[in-house]
VOPAGU-2260 file (C-alpha; in pm, 1 decimal, decimal comma):
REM VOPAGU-2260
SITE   aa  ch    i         X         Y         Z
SITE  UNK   A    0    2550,6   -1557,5    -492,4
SITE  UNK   A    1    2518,9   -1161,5    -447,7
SITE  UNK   A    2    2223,7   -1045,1    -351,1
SITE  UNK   A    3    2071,8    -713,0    -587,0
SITE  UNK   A    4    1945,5    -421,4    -550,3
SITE  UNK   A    5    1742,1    -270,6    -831,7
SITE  UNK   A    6    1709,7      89,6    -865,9
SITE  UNK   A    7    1327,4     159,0    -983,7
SITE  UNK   A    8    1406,6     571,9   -1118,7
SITE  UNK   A    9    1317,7     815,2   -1445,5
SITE  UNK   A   10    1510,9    1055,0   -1548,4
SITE  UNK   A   11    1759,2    1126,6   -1285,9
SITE  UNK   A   12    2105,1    1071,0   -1298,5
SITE  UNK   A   13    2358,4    1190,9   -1028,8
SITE  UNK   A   14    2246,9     984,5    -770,4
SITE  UNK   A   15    2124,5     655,1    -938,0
SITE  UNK   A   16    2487,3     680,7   -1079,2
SITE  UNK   A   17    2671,0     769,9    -801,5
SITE  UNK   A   18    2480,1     503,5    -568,1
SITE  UNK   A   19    2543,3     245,6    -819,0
SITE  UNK   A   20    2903,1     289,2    -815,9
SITE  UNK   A   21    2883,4     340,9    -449,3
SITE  UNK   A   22    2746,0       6,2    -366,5
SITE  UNK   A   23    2925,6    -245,0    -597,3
SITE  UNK   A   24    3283,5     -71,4    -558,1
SITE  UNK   A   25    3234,5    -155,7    -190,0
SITE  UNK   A   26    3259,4    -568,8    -258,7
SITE  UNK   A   27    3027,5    -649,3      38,5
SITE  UNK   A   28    2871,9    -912,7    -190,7
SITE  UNK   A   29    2557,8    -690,3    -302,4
SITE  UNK   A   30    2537,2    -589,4    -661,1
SITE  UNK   A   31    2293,0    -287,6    -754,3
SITE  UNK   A   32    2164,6    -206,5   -1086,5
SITE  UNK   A   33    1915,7     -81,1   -1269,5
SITE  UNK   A   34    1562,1    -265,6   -1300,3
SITE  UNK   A   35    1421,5    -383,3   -1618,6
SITE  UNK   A   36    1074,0    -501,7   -1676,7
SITE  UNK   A   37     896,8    -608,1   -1961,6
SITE  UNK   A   38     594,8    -697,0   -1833,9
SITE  UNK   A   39     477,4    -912,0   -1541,9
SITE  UNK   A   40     363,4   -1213,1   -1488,7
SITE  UNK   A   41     172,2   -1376,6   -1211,7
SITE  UNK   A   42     423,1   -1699,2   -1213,6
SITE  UNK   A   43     675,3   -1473,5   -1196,9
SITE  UNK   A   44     941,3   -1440,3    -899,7
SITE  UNK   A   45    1157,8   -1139,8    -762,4
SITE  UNK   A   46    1549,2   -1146,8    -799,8
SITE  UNK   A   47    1600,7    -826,7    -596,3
SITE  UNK   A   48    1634,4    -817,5    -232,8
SITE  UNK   A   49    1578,5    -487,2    -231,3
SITE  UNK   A   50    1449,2    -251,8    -458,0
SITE  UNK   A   51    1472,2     166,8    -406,4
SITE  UNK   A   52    1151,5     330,1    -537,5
SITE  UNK   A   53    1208,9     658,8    -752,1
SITE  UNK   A   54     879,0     672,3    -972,0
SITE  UNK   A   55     634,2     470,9    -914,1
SITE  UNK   A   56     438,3     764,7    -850,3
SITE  UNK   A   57     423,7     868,0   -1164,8
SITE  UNK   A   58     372,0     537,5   -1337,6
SITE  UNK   A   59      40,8     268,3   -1211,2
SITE  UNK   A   60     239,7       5,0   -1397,7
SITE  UNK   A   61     575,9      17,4   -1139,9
SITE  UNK   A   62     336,7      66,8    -804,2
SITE  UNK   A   63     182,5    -280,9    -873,0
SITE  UNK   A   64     498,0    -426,5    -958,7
SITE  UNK   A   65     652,9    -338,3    -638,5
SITE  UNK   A   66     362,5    -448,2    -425,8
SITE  UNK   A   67     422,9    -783,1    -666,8
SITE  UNK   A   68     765,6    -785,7    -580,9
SITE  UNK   A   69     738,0    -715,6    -176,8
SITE  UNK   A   70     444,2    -998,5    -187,2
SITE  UNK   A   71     771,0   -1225,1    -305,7
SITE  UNK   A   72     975,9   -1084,7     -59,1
SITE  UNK   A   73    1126,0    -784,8    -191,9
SITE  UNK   A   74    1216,5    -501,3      42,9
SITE  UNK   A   75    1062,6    -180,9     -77,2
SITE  UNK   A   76    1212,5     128,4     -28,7
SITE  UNK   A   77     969,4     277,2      38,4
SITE  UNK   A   78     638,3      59,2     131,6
SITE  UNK   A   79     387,1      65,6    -207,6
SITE  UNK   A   80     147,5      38,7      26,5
SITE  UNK   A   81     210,2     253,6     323,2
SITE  UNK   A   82     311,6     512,6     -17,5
SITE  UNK   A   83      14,4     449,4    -158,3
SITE  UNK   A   84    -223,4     536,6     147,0
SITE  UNK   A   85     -32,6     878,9     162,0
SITE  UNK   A   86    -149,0    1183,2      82,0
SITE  UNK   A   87     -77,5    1541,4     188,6
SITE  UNK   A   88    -396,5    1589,7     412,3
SITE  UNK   A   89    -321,5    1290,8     651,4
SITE  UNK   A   90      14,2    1455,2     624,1
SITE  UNK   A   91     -98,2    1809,0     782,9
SITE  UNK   A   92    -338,2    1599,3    1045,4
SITE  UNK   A   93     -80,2    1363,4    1148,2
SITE  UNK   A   94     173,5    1651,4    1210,6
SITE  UNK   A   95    -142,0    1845,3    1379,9
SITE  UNK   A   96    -208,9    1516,0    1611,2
SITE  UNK   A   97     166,9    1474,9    1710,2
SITE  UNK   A   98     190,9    1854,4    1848,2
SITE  UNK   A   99     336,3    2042,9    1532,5
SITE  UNK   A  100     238,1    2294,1    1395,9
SITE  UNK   A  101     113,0    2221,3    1025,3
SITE  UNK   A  102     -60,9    2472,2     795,3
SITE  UNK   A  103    -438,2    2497,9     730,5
SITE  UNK   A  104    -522,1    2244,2     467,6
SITE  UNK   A  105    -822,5    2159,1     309,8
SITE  UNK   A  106    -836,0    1866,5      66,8
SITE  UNK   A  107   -1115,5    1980,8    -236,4
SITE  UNK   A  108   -1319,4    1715,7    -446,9
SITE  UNK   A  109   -1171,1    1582,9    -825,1
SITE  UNK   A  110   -1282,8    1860,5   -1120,9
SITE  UNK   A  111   -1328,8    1498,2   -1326,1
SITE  UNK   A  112   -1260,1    1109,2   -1269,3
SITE  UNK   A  113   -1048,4     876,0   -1462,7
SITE  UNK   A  114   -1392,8     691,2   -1479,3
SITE  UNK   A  115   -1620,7     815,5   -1807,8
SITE  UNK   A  116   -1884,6     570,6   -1698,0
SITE  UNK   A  117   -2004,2     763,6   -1399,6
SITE  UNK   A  118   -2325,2    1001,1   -1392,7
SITE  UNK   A  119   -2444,4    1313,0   -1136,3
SITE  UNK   A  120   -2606,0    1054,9    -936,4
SITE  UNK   A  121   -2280,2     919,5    -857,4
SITE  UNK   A  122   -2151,7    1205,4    -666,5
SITE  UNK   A  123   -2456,4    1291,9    -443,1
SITE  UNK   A  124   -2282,2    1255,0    -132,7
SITE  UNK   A  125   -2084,4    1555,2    -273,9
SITE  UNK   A  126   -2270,9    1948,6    -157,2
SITE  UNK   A  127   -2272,1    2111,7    -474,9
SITE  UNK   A  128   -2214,1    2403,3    -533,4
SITE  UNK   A  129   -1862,2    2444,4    -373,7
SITE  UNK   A  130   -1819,7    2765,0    -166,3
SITE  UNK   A  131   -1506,6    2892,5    -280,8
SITE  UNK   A  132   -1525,5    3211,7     -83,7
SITE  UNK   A  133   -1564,3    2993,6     220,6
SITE  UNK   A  134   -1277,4    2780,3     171,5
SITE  UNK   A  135   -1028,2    3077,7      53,8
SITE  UNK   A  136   -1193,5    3250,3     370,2
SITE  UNK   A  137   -1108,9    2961,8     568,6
SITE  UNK   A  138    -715,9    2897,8     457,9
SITE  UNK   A  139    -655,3    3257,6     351,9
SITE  UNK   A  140    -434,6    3376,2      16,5
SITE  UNK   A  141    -218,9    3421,8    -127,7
SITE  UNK   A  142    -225,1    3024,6    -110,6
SITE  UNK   A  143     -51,0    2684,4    -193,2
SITE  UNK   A  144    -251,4    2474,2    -428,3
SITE  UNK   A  145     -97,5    2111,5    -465,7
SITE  UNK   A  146    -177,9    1772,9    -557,8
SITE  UNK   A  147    -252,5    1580,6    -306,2
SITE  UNK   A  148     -78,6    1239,3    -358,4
SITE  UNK   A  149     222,1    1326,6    -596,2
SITE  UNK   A  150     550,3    1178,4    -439,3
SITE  UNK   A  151     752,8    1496,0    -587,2
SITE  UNK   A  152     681,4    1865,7    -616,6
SITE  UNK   A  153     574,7    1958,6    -930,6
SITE  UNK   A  154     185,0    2111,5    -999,0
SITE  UNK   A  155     251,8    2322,3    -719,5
SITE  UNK   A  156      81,2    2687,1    -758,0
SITE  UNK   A  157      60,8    2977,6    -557,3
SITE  UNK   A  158    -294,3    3132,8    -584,8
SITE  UNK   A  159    -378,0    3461,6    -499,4
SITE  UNK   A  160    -732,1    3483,4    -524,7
SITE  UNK   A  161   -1054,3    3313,5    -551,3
SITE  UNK   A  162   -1067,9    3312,8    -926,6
SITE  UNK   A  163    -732,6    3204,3    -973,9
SITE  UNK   A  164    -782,1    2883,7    -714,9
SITE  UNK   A  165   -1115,1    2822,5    -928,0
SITE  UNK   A  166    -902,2    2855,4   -1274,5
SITE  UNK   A  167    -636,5    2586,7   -1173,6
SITE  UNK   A  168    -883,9    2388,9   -1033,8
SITE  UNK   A  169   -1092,1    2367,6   -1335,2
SITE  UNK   A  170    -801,1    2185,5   -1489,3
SITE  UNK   A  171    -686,0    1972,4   -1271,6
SITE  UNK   A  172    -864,8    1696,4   -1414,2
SITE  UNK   A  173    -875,8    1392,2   -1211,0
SITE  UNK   A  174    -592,8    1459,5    -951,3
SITE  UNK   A  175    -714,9    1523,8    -609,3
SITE  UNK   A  176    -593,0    1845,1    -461,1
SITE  UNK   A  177    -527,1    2088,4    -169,0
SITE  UNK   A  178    -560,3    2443,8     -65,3
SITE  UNK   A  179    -290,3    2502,5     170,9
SITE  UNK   A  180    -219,7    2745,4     406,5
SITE  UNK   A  181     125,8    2970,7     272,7
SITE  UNK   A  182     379,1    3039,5     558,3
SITE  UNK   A  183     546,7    3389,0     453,0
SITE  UNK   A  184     894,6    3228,0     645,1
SITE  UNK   A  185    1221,9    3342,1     654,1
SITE  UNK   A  186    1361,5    3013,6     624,7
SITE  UNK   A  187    1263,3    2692,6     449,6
SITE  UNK   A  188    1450,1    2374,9     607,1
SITE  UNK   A  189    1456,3    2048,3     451,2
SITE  UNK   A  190    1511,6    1780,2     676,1
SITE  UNK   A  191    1669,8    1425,4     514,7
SITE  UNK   A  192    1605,6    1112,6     692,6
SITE  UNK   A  193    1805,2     805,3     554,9
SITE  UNK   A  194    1670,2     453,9     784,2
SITE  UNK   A  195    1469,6     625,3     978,9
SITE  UNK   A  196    1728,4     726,2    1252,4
SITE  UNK   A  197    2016,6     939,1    1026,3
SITE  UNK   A  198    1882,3    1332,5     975,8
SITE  UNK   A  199    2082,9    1580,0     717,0
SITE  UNK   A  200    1887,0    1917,9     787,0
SITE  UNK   A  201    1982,7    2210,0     505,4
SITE  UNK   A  202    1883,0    2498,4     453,1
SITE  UNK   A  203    1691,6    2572,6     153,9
SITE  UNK   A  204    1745,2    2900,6     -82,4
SITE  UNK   A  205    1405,3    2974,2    -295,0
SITE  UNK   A  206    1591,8    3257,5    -428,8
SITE  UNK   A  207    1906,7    3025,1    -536,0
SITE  UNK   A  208    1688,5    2722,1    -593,8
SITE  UNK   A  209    1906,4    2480,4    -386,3
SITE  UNK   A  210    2051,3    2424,1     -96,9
SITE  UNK   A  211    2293,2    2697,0     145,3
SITE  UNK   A  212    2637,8    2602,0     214,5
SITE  UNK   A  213    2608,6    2673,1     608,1
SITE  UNK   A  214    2562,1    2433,4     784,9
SITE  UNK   A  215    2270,3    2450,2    1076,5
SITE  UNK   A  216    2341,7    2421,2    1460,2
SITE  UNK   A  217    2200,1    2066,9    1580,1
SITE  UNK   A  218    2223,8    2190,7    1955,6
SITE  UNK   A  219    1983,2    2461,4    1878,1
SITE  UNK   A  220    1645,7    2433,5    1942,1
SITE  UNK   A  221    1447,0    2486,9    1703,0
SITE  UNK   A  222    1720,3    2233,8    1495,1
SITE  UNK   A  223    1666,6    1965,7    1716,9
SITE  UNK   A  224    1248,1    2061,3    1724,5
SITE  UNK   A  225    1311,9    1956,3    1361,8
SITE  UNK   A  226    1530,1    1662,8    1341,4
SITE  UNK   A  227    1326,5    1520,6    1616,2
SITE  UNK   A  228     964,6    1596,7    1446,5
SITE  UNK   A  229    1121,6    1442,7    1096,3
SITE  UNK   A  230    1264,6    1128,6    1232,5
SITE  UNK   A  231     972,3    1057,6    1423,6
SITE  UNK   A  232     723,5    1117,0    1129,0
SITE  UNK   A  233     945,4     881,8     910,6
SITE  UNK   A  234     934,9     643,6    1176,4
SITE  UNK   A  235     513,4     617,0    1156,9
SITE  UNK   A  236     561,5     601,2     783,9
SITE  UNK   A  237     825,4     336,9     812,0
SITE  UNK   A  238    1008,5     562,5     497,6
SITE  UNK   A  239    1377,5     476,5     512,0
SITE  UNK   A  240    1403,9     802,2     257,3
SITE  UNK   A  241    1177,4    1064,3     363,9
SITE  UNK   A  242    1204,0    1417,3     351,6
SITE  UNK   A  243    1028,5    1624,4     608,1
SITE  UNK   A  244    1009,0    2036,7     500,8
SITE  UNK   A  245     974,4    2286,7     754,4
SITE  UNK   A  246     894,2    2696,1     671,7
SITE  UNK   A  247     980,9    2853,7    1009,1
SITE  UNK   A  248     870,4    3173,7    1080,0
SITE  UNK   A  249     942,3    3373,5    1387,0
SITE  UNK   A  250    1057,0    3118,6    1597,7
SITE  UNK   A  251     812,0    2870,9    1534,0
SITE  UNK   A  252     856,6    2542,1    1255,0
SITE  UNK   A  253     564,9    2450,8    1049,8
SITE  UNK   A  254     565,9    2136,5     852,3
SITE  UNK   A  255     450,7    2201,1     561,5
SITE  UNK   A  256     570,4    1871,8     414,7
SITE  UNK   A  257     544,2    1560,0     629,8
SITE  UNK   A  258     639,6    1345,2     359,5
SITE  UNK   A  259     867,7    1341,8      36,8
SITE  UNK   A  260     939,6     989,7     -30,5
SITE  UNK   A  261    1132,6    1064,4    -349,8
SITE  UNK   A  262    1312,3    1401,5    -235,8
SITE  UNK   A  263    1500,0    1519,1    -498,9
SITE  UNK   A  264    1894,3    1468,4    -436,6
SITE  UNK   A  265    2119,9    1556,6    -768,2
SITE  UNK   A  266    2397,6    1820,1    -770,1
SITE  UNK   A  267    2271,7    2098,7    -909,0
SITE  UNK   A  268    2045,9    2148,0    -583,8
SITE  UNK   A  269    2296,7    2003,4    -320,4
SITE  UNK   A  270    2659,8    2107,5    -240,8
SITE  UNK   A  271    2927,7    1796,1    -339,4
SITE  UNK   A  272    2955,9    1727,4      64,5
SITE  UNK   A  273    2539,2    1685,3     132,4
SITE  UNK   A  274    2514,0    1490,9    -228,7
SITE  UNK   A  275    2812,7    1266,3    -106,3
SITE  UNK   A  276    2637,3    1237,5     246,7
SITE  UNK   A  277    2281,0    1138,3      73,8
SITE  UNK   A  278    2521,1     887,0    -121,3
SITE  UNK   A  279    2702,9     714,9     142,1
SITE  UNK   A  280    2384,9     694,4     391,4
SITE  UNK   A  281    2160,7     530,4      95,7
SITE  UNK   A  282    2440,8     282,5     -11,5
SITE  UNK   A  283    2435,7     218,7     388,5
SITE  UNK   A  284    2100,5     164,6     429,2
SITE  UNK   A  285    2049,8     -61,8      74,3
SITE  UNK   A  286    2323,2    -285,0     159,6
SITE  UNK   A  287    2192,9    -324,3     493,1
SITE  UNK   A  288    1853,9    -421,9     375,3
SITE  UNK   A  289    1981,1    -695,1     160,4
SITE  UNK   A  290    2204,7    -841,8     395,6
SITE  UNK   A  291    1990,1    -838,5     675,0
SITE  UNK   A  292    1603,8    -829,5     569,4
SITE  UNK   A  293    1337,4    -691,5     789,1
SITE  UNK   A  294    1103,5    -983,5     885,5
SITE  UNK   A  295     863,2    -985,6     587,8
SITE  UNK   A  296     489,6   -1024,8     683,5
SITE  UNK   A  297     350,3   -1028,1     295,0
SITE  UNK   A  298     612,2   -1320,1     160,4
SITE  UNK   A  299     453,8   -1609,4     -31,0
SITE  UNK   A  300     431,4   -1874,4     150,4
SITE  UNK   A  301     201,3   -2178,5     126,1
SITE  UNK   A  302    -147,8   -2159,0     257,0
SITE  UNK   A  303    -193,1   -2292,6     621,6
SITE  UNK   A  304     177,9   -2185,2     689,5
């Protein structure tokens, strides 16, 4: 019997297609498709041995299901729960506490809560009122205001001044956001780490909106600063797709990203030989999963096992 992979993704095309066909025109006895759900029960089982995780942070329904399907034994690519304990402050500390050099970053209270039942009294640990001028003071403009927790990188704003962090914060509703730091750089570099170990660094055009042709230097440097920073992070997140970003300016890398779990690979952004390489190295890495599973700590098993 073949084992599966289920691809768990929204709109995107290019790679979901170009992985699927990647994976079952190999014949290594793994099939991968795309999941369907229609709802999920708790006497329900998993038929996937692995699953690749493309939205769940977008939709509450799909996290659960995954953490449903990893409690039966299901790898995840990546973790629900390791994903779900991210967020883009622990991010900038983590990078901090490992010797990088990460942006100023402060991490500002919800504008509202999903919750209508709560009252002032509930939020009396918070100081009220905020000191905006402090905090823009603090992390300087113009500035990077972002949602904390998103696994892409949309509601990202540049701010420029007080009353324009204070305008998009007053409707940002219940996400929780951060003020961060903006690194004027001459170069953005996005770093791609497939299993932990396998690092496609690019350059990144703001101006063009995807990714340079030229390749970069491994044996330089600062390149190998950043392959080295990005497979270690991904290694502590235990990500097998991560993308680390790095805005280096001068001679010195900031990560300004520690995490993208879901970085965005399609072929308007990446040149046919990086798109082909994020193909083959996923298709590696998902067949490898399925073949040979990671020893699985949450599996069902009966009690007193």
């Amino acid at each position: 019997m073949e084992a599966k992979i289920g691809l768990l993704v929204g709109r995107e095309k290019d790679w979901p297609e170009a992985f699927i066909a990647e994976v079952n025109g190999r014949n290594q006895g793994v099939q991968a498709e795309y999941v369907k759900l229609y709802g999920t029960s708790i006497d329900d089982s998993c038929e996937y041995a692995v699953i690749i995780d493309r939205i769940s942070y977008e939709i509450p329904y799909y996290r659960t299901y995954l953490k449903f399907a990893s409690f039966h034994g299901a790898h995840i690519i990546n973790d629900p729960f390791i994903w779900s304990a991210d967020d883009k402050l622990i991010g900038a500390a983590l990078a901090r506490n490992l010797g990088y050099t990460s942006p100023r970053t402060i991490m500002l209270p919800n504008k509202e809560t999903a919750s209508r039942d709560l009252t002032a009294e509930d939020f009396r640990n918070l100081g009220y009122p905020i000191d905006w001028d402090g905090i823009v003071k603090k992390i300087g403009v113009p500035a990077i205001f972002k949602n904390a927790h998103t696994g892409g990188r949309h509601n990202v704003h540049r701010v420029n001044s007080v009353d324009e962090l204070i305008e998009l914060y007053d409707v940002s509703g219940d996400q929780t956001m951060v003020l961060q730091q903006l690194i004027d750089a001459e170069h953005h570099i996005h770093c791609f780490v497939i299993g932990q170990e396998n690092v496609l660094a690019l350059r990144y055009s703001r101006k063009e909106k995807r990714y340079l042709e030229k390749p970069l230097d491994p044996d330089n440097p600062i390149v190998m600063h950043m392959i080295n920073a990005a497979i270690q992070l991904s290694k502590i997140y235990q990500y097998d797709i991560n993308m680390v970003e790095f805005a280096v300016k001068d001679v010195d890398p900031y990560v300004i990203n520690s995490t993208n779990p879901t970085p965005f690979m399609d072929k308007k952004l990446m040149r046919p030989d990086q798109f082909e390489w994020c193909v083959q190295k996923t298709a590696d890495l998902a067949i490898e999963r399925a073949k040979y599973p990671f020893p699985h700590t949450f599996a069902a098993r009966p009690m007193g096992e």
